[in-house]
C-alpha positions as CSV (number, residue, x, y, z in Angstrom):
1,X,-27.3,23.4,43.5
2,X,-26.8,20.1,46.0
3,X,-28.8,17.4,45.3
4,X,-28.5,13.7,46.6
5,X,-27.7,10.9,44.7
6,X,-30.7,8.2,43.8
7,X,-28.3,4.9,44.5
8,X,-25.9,4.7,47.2
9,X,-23.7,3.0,44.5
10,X,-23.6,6.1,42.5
11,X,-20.8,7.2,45.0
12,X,-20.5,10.0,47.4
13,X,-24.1,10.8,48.3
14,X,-24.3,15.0,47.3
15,X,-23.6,15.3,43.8
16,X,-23.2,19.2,42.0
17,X,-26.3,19.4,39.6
18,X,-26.4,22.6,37.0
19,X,-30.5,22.4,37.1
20,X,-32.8,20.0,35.4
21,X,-33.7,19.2,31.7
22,X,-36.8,18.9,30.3
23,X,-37.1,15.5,27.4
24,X,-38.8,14.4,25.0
25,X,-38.3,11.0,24.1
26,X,-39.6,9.0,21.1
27,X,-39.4,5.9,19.1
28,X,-36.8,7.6,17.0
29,X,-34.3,9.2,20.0
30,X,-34.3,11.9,22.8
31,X,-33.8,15.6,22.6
32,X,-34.1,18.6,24.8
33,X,-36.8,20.6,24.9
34,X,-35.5,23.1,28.1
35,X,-33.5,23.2,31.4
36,X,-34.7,24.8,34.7
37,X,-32.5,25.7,38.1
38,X,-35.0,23.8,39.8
39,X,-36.5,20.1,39.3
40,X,-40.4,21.9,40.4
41,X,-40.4,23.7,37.5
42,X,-38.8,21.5,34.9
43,X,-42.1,19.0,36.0
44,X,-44.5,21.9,35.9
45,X,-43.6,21.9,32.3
46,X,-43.4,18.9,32.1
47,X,-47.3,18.6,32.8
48,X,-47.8,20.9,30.9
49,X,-46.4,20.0,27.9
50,X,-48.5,16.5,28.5
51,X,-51.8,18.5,28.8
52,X,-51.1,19.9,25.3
53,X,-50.1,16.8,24.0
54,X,-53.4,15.1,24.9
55,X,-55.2,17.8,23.3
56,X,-53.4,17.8,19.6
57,X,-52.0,13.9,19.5
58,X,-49.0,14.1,17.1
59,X,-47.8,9.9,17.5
60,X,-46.0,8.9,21.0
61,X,-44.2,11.4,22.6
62,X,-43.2,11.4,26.5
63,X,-41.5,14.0,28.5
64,X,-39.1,13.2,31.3
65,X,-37.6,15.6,33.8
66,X,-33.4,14.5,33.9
67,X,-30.8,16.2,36.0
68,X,-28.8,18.0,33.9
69,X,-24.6,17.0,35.4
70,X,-22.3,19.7,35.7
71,X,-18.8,19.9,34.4
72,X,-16.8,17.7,36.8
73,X,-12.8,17.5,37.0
74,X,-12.9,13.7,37.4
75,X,-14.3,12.9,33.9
């Protein structure tokens, strides 16, 4: 999957993403929750899992859609 960069000082412009992860990110650190091929459906669960949230509070909890970087040769 192609997808272009959010700064132009990230170099290069197209960077190779393996999909998008879905995370949920407290007070106490970050894990996460799932990956999808395509950044859509990573934030349809994303609302989702917000919906539910607001109907069974369990402390602060926010979900983030990420892009989840593939295995590159230059690192």
């Amino acid at each position: 999957m192609l997808a272009f960069a959010r700064d132009a000082g990230q170099g290069g412009g197209v960077v190779n993403e393996d999909g998008f992860s879905v995370m949920a990110v407290t007070l106490f650190g970050k894990w996460e929750v799932a990956r999808f091929p395509t950044r859509e459906q990573a934030e349809w669960r994303v609302r989702e899992l917000r919906a539910e949230s607001e109907r069974s509070p369990r402390g602060h909890l926010e979900y983030v859609v990420r892009p989840v970087e593939g295995k590159s040769e230059n690192r």
